[in-house]
C-alpha positions as CSV (number, residue, x, y, z in Angstrom):
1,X,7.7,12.1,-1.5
2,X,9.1,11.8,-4.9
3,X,9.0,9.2,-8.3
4,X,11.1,8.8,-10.3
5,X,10.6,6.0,-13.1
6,X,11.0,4.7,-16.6
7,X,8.4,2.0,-17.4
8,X,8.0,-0.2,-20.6
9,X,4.9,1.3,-22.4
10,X,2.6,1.2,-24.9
11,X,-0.3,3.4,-26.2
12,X,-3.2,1.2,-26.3
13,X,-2.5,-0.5,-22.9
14,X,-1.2,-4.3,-24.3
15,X,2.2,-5.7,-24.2
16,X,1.9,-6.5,-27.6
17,X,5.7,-5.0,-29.2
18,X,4.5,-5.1,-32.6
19,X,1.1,-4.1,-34.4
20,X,0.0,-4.1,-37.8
21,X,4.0,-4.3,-38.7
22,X,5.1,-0.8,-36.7
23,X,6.7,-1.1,-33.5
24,X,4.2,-0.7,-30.7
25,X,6.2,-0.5,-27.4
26,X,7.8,2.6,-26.2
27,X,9.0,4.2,-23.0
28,X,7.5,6.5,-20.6
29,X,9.2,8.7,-17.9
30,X,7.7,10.4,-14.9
31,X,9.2,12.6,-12.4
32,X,7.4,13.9,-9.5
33,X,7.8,15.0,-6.2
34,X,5.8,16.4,-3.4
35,X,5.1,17.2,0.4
36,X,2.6,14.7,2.1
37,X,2.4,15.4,5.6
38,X,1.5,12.3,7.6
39,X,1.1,11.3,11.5
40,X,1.6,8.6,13.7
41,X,0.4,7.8,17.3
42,X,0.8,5.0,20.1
43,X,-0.2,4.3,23.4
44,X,1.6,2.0,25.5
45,X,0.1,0.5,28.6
46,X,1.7,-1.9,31.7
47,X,-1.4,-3.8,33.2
48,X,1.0,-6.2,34.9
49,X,4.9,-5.7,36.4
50,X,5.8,-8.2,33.4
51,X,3.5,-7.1,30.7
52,X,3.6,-4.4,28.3
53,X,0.8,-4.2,25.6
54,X,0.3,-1.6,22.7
55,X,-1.4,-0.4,20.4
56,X,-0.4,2.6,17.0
57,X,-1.6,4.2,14.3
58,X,0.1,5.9,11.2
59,X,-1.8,7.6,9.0
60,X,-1.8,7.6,5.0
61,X,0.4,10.2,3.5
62,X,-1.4,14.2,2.9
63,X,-4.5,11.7,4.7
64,X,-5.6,10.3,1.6
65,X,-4.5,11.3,-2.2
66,X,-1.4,12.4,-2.8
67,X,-0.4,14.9,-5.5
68,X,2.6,15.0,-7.1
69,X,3.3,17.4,-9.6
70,X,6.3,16.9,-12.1
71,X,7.0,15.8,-15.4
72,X,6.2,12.9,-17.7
73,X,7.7,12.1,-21.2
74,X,6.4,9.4,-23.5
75,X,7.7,7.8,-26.4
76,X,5.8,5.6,-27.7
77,X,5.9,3.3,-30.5
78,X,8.3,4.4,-33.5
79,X,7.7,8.4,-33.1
80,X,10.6,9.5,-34.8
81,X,10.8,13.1,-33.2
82,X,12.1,14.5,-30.0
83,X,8.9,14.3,-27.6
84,X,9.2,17.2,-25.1
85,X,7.6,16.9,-21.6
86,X,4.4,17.3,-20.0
87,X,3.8,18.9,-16.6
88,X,1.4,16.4,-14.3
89,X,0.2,15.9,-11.6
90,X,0.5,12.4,-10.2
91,X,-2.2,11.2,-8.2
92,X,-2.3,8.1,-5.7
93,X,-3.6,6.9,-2.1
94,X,-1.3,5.1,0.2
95,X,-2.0,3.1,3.3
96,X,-3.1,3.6,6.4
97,X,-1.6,1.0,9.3
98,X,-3.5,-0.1,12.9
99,X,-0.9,-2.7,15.0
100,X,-1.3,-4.1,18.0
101,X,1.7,-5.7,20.2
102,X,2.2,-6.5,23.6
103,X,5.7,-8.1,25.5
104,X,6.1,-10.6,28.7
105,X,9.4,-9.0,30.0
106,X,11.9,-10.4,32.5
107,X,14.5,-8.3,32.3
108,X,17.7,-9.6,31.8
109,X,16.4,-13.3,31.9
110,X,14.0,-13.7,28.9
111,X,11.2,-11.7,26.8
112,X,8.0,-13.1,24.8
113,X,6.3,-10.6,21.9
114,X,3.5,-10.8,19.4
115,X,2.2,-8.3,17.5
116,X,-1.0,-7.7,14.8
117,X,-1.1,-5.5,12.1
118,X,-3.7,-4.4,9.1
119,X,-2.5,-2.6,6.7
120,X,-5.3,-0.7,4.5
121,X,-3.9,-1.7,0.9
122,X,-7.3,-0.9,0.0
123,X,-7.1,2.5,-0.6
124,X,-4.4,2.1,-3.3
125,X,-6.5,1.6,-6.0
126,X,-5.3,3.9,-8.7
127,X,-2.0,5.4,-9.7
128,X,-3.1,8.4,-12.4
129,X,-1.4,11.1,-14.0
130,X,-3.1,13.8,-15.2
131,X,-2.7,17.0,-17.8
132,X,-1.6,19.9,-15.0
133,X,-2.8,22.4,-17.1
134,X,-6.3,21.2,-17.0
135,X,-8.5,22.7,-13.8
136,X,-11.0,20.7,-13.8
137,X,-8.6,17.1,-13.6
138,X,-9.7,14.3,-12.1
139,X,-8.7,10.7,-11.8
140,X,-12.4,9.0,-12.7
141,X,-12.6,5.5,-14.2
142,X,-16.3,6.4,-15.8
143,X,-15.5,9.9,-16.6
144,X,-11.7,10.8,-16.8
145,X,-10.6,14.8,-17.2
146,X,-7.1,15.4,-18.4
147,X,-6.0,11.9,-17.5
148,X,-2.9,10.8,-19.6
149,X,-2.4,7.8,-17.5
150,X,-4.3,5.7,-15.8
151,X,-2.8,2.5,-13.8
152,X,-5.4,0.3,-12.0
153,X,-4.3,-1.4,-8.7
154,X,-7.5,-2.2,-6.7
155,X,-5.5,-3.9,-4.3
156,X,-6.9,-5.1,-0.7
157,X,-6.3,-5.1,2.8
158,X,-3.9,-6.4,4.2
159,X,-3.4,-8.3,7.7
160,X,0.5,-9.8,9.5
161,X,1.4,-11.8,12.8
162,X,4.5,-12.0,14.5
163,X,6.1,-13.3,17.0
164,X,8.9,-13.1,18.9
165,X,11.5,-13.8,21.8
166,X,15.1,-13.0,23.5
167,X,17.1,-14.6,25.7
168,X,20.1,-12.5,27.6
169,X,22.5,-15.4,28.1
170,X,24.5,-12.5,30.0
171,X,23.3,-9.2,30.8
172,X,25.4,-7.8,28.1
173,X,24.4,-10.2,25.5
174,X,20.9,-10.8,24.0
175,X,19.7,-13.4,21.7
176,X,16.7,-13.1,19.9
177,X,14.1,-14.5,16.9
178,X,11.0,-14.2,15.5
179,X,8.8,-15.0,12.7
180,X,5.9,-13.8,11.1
181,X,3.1,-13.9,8.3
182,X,1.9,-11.9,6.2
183,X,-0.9,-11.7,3.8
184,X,-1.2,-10.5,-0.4
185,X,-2.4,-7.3,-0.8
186,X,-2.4,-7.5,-5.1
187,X,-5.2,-9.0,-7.0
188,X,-4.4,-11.6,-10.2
189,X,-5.9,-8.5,-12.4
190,X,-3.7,-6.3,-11.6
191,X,-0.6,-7.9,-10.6
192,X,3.0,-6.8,-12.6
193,X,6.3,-7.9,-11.4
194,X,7.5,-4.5,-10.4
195,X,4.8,-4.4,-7.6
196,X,4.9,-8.2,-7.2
197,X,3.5,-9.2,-3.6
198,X,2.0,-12.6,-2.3
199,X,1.0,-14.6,1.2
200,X,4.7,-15.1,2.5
201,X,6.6,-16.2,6.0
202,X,9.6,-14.2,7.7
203,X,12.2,-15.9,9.9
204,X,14.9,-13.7,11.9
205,X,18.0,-14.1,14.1
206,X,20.4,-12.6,15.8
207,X,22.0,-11.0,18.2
208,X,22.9,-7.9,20.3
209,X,26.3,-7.1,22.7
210,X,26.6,-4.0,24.8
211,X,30.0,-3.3,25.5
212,X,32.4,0.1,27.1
213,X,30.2,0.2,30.2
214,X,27.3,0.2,27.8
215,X,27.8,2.5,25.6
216,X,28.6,0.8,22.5
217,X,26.0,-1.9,20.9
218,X,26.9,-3.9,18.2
219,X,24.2,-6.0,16.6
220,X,24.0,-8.6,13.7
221,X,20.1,-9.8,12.2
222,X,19.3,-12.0,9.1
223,X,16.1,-11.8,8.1
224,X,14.6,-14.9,5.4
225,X,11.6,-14.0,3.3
226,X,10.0,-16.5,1.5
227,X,6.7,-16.4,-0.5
228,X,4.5,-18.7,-1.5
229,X,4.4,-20.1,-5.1
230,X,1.8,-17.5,-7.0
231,X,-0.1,-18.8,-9.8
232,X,-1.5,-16.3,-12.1
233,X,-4.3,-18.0,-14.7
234,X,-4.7,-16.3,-18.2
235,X,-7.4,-13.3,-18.0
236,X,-8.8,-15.1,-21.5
237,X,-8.7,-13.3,-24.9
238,X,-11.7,-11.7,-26.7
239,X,-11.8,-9.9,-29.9
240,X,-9.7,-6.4,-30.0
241,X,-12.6,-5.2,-32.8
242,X,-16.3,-6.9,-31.5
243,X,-17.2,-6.6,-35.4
244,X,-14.4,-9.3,-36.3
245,X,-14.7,-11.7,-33.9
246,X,-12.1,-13.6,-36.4
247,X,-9.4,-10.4,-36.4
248,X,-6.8,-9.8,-33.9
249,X,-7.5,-10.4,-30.0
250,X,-6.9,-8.8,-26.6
251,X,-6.9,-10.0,-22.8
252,X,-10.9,-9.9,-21.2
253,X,-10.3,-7.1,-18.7
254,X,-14.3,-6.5,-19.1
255,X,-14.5,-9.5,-16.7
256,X,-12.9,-7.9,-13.9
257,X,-14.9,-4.8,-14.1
258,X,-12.2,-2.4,-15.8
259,X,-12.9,-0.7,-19.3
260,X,-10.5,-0.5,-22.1
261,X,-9.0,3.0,-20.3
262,X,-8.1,1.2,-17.9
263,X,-6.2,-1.6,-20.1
264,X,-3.3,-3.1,-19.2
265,X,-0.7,-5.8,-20.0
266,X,-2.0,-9.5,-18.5
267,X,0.7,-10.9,-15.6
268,X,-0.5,-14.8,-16.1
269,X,2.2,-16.9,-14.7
270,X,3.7,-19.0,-12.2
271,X,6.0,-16.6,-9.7
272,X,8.2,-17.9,-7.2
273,X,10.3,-15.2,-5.5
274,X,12.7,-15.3,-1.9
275,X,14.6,-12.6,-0.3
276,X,17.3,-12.5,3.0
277,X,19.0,-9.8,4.0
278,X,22.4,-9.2,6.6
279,X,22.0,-5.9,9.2
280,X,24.7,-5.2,10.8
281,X,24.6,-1.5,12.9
282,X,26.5,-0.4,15.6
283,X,25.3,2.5,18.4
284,X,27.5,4.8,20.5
285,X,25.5,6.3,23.3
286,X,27.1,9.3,25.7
């Protein structure tokens, strides 16, 4: 696994580009890379002569935090001066996936699908990156040891549906579509566009041709996205200094349980977003 990224930053966790007159945005570069072992297992059984159901499981990459040790520079606000690199270790936790899928099959006339999945978003709750030369590291909201970054995610589960069918209007040719749902893993709090996600549909069709005796398939999909309209309300603004309640302001992140380590910029807005996508592949078998 590897990252490799250069993100807007700044020092005390706000989007704010100016404070107090000095430039207060910079940039901040991290490049890391890792082994993360992972496994996945399936079982398929055939109850019926028609029916095929299913059931698989993939585990979370290295089974739970992954480490990642590289490089990060920072720049941040108007430091003059070259700013030489840090070795870290980046620190994360991926998802775990459980699906469920059977098919009713007649081959070469027509074939239904659905499927289930749940996707464990929940243990993705942190992205840190911490001082390497530091032992005793440890990504800790309460009580942080060599922590140079810290990125709340606290996202959530996760669940999909999909479903599915073909039809072989020859035995050489299959049609097929499907559709699907699937749910928002990110929390208002902690939403950004560069990890932007929200309840959203999928529509697919297409089409597959054997040809050569079989041995050559060509096949064409598009696939439509299209989420839902996200509205993200203001977190609300309380005093940056509690002594001045008239002095500069800051977004409430004490109202979603995070403390001002764990700041960062407010994503309020309205966010509409589509995607579709052509696949095109062709397969030789001999």
């Amino acid at each position: 696994s590897s990252v490799n990224t250069l993100r807007a930053r700044n020092p005390d966790g706000t989007d704010h580009l100016v404070t107090g007159g000095y430039i207060n945005e910079g940039r901040a570069h991290v490049d890391v890379a890792g082994v993360d072992p992972a496994l996945g297992v399936g079982l398929i059984l055939q109850p019926l002569d028609p029916l095929f159901v299913g059931v698989s499981y993939q585990s979370q990459p290295a089974f739970g935090d992954m480490k990642l040790e590289g490089q990060l520079t920072q720049i941040l606000g108007s430091i003059p001066q070259q700013v030489a690199p840090e070795d870290v270790e980046f620190v994360q936790a991926l998802t775990d996936v459980l699906r469920f899928g059977g098919r009713w099959s007649m081959p070469g006339r027509y074939e239904l699908r659905l499927s289930f999945s749940l996707t464990r978003w929940s243990s993705f709750d942190v992205q840190c990156i911490l001082n390497r030369g530091r032992d005793d590291r440890r990504c800790d909201r309460d009580e942080p040891v060599g922590q140079i970054v810290n990125i709340p995610r606290d996202w959530s589960d996760a669940w999909g549906v999909r479903v599915g069918a073909s039809y072989w209007a020859d035995p050489d040719i299959e049609i097929y579509l499907g559709s699907g749902w699937d749910g928002n893993a990110v929390p208002d709090h902690t939403a950004e566009t560069s990890l932007y996600d929200a309840d959203k549909f999928n529509a697919a069709v297409g089409a597959k041709l054997w040809l050569l005796d079989r041995t050559l398939v060509l096949k064409a999909t598009w696939t439509q996205w299209l989420y839902l309209t996200r509205d993200i309300e203001p977190r609300g603004r309380v005093p940056a200094d509690p002594t001045d309640p008239g002095g500069p302001t800051v977004t409430d992140i004490a109202s979603h349980g995070l403390p001002p380590t764990l700041r960062n910029p407010d994503a309020a807005g309205t966010y509409t977003h589509t995607i579709g996508a052509l696949n095109v592949s062709a397969e030789y078998r001999f």
